[in-house]
N, C-alpha and C positions, 0 to 999 in steps of 0.2 A: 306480571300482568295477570294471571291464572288466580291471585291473590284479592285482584282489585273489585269489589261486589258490582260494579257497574257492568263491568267486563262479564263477570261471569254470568250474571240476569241475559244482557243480550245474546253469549253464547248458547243458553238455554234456550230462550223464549225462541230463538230465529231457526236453531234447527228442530226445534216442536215444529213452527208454522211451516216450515218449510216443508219435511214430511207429512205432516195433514193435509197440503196441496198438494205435491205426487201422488198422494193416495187418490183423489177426490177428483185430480184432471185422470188419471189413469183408469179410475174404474170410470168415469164419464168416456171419455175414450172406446172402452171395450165395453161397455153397458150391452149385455142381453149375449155375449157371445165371446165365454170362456173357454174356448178350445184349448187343447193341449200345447200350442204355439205360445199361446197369448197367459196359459199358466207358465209358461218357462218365464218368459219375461217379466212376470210379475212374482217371480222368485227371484231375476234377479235385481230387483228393483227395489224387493225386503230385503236381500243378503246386502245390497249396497247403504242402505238405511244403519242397517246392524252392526255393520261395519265403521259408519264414520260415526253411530251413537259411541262405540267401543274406545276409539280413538279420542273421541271428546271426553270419555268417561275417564279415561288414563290419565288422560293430560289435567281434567280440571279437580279428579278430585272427587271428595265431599260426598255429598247428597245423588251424585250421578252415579256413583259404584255402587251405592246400594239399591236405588232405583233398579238399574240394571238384573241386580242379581233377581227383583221381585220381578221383572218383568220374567227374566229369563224361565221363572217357575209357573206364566202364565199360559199356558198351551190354551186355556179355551178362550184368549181374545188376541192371542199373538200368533202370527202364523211359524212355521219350526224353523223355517229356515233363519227366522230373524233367531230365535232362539236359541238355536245349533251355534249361532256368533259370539252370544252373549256367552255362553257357556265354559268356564274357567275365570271370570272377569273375576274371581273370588282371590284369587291366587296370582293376581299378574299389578296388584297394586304399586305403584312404582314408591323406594322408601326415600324418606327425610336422611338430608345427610347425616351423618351419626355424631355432629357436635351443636346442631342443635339439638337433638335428642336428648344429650347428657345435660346440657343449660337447661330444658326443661326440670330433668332430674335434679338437679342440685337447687332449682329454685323453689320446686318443691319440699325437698328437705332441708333447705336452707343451708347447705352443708356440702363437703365437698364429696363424691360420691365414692372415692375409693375408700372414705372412714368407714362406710358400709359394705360397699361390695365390691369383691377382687373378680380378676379375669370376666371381665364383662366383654363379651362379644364383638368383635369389630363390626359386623356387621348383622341389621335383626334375621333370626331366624324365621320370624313371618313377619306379614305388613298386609297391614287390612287400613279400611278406609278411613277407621277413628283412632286405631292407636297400633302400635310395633311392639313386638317382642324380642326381646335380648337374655342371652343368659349369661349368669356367673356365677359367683358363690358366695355365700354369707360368710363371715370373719373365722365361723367355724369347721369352713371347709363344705358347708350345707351346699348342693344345688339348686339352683332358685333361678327361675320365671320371670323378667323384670318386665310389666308391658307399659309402656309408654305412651300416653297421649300424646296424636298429633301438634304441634305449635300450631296456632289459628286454628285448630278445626271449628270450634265454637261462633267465632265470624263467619267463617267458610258456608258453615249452614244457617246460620241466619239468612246469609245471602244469595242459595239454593232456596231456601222454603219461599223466599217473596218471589224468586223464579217457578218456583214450582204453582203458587198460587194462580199468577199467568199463566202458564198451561193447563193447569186444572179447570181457569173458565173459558179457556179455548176448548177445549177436549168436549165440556158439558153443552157447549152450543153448536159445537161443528162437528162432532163425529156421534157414533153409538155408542160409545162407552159408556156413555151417559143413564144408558138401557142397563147397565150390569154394573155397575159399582155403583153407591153413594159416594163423591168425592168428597164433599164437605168433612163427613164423618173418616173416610177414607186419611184426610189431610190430621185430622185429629190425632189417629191412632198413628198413622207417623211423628206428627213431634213429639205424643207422650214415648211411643217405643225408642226413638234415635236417642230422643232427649234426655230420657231415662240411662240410654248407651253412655253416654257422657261423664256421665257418674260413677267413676270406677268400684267406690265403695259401695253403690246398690249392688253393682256386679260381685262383688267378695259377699254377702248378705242373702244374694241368689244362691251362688255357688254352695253356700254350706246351706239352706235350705235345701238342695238336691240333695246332699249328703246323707244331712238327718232323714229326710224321707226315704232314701234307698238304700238305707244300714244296712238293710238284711238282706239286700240281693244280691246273690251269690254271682262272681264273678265280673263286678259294676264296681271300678274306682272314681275317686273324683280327687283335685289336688288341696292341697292343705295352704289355706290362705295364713300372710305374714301382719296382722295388725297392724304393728308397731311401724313396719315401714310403708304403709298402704296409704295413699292418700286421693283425694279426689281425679288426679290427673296419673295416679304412679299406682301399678300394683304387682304387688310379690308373691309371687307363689312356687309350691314347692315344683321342680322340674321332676316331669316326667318321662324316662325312658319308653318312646314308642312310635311305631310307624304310622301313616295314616290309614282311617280304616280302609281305605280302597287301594292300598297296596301289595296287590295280588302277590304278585312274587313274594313279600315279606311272610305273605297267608301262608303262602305253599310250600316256601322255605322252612317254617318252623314247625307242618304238619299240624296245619290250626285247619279245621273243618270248616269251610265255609258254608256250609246249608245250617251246621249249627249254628254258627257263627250268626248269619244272617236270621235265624229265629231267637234266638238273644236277643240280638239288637234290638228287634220288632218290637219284643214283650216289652222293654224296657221303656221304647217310646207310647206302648198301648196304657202300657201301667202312669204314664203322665197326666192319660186324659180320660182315664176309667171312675176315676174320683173325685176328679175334677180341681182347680188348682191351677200351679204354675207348668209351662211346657217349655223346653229348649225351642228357641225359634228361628234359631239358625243353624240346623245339624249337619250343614255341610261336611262331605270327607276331612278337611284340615281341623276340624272342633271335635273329633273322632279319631281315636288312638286307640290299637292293638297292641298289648306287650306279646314280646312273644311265645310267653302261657298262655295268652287266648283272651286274659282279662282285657273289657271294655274301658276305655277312660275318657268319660266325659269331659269337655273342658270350655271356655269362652261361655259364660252366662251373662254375657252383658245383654244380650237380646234376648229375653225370655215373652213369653206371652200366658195370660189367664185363661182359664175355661170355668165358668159356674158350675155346680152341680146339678143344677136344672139344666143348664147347655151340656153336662155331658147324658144328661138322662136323653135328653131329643138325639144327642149324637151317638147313643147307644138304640133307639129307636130305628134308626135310619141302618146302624149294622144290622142290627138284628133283622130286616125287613132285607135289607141284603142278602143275608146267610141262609135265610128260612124262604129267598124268592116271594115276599107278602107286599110287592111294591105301592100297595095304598099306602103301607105303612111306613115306607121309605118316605112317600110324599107329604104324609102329617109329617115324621119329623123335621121334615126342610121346609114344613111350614112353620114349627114350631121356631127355628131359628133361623126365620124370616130370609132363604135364601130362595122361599118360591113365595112369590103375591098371589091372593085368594083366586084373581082371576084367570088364571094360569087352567091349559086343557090338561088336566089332569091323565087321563086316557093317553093321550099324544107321548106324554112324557112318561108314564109306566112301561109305555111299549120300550120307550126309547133304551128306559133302564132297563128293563129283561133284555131285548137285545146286545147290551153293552155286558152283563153279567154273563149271558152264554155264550157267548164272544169269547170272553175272559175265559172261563169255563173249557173252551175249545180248543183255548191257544191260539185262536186265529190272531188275537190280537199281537201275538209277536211274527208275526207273518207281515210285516208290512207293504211287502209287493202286491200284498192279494189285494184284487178289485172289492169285492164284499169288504174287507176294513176299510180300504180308502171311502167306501161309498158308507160306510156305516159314522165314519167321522167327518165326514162332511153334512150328513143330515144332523147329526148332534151340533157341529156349530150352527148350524143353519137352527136351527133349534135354541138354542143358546139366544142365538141372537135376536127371534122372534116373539119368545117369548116372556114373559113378562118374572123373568131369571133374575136373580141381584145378586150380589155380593156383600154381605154386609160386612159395613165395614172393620167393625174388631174381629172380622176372621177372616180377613185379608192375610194379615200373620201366619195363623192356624192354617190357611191353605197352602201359602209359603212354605211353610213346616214342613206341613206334608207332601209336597209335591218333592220339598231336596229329600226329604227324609225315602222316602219310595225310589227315587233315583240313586241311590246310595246301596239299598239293598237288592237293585237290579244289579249293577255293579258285582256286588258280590254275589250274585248266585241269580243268572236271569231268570230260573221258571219255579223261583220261588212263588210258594202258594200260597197268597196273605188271607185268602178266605179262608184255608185249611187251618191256617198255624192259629186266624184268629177265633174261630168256631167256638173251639172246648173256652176259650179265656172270657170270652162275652155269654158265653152263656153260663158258666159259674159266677161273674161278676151281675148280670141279669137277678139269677137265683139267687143272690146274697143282696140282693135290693128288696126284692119282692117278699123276702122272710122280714125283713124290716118297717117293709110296709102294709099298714094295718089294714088298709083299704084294699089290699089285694085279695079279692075275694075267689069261691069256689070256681065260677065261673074263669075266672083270671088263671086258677091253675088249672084247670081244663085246656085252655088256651095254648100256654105254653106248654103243657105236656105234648099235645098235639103240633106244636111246632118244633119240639124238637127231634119229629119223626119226619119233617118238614119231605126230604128227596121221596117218600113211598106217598106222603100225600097228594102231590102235585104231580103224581103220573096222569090222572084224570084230565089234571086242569093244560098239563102240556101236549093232550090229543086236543080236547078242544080251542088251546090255542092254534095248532097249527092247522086243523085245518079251516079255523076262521084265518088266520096270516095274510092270503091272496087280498081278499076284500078290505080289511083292515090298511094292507100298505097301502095298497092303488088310494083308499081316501088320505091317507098321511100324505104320500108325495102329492096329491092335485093341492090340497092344504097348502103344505108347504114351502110348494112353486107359488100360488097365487100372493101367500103372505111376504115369503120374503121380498118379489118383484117391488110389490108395493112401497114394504117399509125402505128397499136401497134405494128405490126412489124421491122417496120422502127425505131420506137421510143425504141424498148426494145433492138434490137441489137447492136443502136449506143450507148446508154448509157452503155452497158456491155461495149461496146469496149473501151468506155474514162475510163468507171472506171479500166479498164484493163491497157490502159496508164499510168494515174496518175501513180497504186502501182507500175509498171515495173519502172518509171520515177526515181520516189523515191528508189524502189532498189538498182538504176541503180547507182545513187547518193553515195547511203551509200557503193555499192561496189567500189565504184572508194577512197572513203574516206579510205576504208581498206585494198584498194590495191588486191581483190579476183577477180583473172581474168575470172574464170570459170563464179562464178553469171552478173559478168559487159555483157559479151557475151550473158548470159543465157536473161538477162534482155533487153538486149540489144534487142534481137531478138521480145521477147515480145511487146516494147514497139513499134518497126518499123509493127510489123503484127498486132496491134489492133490498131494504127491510120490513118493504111491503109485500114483497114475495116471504123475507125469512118470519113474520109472522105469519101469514098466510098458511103456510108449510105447518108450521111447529102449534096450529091450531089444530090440523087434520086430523 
């Protein structure tokens, strides 16, 4: 049944609508009066969402496991608790019995599979959403990697993306999101990124591009791909001895450093996107292997992602504006790659990043009990969501990335310093831009000499910030109570009024199919007074 695309569209689409209505009768519900009661319950109202997303996601498959994993990296439009659910869904893929596995194999090779590979695995050692991994051994006794494309997955997502499309103009007309991602573009970069997944041989093509690029990084393996038996659906590679990176005990066990360990790792992902190029864009703990010498082993590049050299110059912009405290300059670059629109309070949101930085800076931010964090991340979504913030969509991925990739190295060493470790690296890669460029003139290295004495400079500027702070917040919070009131109302009455459409639309339908004049009329009226409200609304 799980197989059948009709089945799996209405499994999708029904429990989309059905959690965009809990959401929408519940905050209507408690509109204007979130007490601490009425936030327990609407935790557990997320945890039960997250829960049966998880359970549908096991069962069906496909385009839902991966979904999942991107939602689970979404903290600033997901609330945690839905997240906290999702969390592992990387690792709990349930596997294909192991004789369709081998019929794929031998269809591929046309051949029977023991002429090639002895002691193949009874069962894979991992199982992701597109394909299985088995081991055994080449004729020569070699160890080798066998990963397996799913049977049907190719169907499977076809009939996920036309589900997906359904939600996506659900989502654009009835929730916010619509405020912070472009879904169109969004929808894009997933079929090219899954579809691309599909292709095993783009993935062998990835992999030894990582290689060549990172020859000379001391202590960075990657595995040695088998041509000859690699095919579209089937691919070979050499096996690697190694635990995953986030198993501590294994760390501790072979007296492997973890703070080194964890600034390795960093540089290695920093060095992806300093020059721009291809990036791993699934660096979950299972795609990460420690031997137990300490070396890193990259692996699974079927999902990778691009960064331009011009998007990495703005994304070097927006560090360096980080590290040096210069938050105008943090804000050009997120103009530059379009994840702030022009009309955005600039001011509003410089505060919001210095506060977030000396947070970070303080440690408060791993303090999570503390009233100041909770209230510091609740004005940032609230923030997020008012103002005119996006996501664009080919760095949808790139934030994915980053978001497992930073959860990986808290893991390993929670009060890792990513400003510290990344400091000296952006600002030698900075200086080896700026010698290359012609137009970087006197002025220009006046600049940066000057900023990188940045903590004595901004003694000044951090008396005058604090004691303008009082006056400054008192106008952010009257702001941003007046703004948000507005927009959740705007947001919760147009979505009632489509969802009010649709079911009249659909009445409207079945009455006219059974000939009941009274409901046609009844519906009728229905469906004309709620998309006269939901224009109404969505002109405002």
């Amino acid at each position: 049944m799980e197989r059948l695309a009709i089945y799996r569209i209405y499994r999708i689409v029904w429990m989309s609508v059905k959690f965009f209505t809990q959401v929408t009768l519940f905050q209507r519900r408690y509109k204007g009066r979130f007490t601490p009661a009425v936030n327990e319950k609407w935790e557990r109202l997320v945890t039960r969402q997250a829960k049966e997303y998880k359970r549908t996601a096991l069962k069906l498959g496909g385009l839902m496991i991966k979904m999942g994993q991107f939602l689970s990296t979404r903290a600033d439009i997901m609330p945690p608790s839905f997240i906290a659910e999702l969390e592992g869904l990387t690792d709990r893929v349930p596997a294909v019995p192991r004789a369709r596995a081998i019929e794929l194999l031998e269809q591929e090779w046309n051949a029977v599979h023991t002429d090639t590979i002895m002691n193949l695995s009874d069962k894979p050692v991992a199982s992701a959403s597109i394909g299985e991994v088995y081991k055994g051994n080449l004729k020569d006794g070699t160890p080798v990697a066998v990963k397996i494309q799913r049977p049907d997955i190719e169907r499977i997502l076809r009939a996920d993306f036309r589900a997906m499309k359904i939600v996506i103009w659900l989502a654009k007309r009835f929730t916010a999101f619509g405020k912070q991602i472009n879904f169109n573009l969004l929808y894009s970069e997933m079929v090219n990124t899954i579809g691309a997944e599909l292709n095993f041989l783009q993935e062998l093509r990835n992999g030894r591009s990582f290689a060549d690029r990172f020859a000379s990084m001391p202590g960075v393996r990657f595995p040695v791909y088998y041509d000859e038996f690699s095919t579209r659906r089937v691919l070979v590679m050499e096996w690697i001895e190694g635990a995953r990176i986030t198993d501590l005990a294994f760390i501790d066990a072979n007296g492997i450093n973890r703070r080194d360990l964890s600034e390795r790792l960093f540089r290695l992902f920093l060095e992806q996107v300093l020059d721009g190029g291809q990036f791993h864009a699934d660096p979950h703990g299972g795609n990460i292997l420690i031997k137990p010498d300490g070396t890193i082993v990259l692996i699974d590049f079927g999902m990778v992602g691009s960064i331009s050299k011009e998007e990495a110059r703005s994304v070097l912009k927006v560090v360096e504006g980080v590290l040096l405290k210069q938050y105008d300059r943090v804000l050009d670059g997120l103009e530059e790659l379009r994840f702030l629109l022009p009309q955005a309070d600039r001011r509003l949101l410089a505060d919001a990043i210095a506060r977030v930085v000396a947070a970070y800076e303080s440690e408060e931010l791993t303090q999570m009990d503390s009233f100041v964090v909770d209230r510091l991340l609740d004005d940032l979504k609230g923030i997020v969501r008012t103002q005119p913030v996006q996501l664009p969509a080919e760095f949808a991925f790139f934030g994915r990335a980053v978001s497992t990739f930073i959860g990986v190295l808290h893991v390993l060493d929670p009060k890792v310093d990513l400003l510290a470790i990344a400091r000296p690296r952006v600002l030698e890669w900075a200086t080896t831009q700026k010698d290359g460029d012609k137009s970087f003139s006197k002025e220009d290295a006046i600049r940066f000499a000057l900023n990188a004495i940045g903590p004595l400079r901004d003694i000044p500027q951090k008396v005058l910030t604090f004691l303008d702070e009082p006056t400054r917040m008192r106008e952010y919070m009257q702001m941003r109570d007046a703004e948000s009131k507005m927009v959740r109302y705007r947001l919760q009455t147009r979505m009632f009024a489509g969802i009010i459409s649709v079911l009249s639309l659909g009445t409207g339908f079945y009455a006219i199919w059974d000939e009941h004049s009274p409901l046609m009329v009844a519906s009728g009226i229905f469906f004309v007074a709620s998309a006269w409200v939901y224009r109404g609304k969505s002109n405002n």
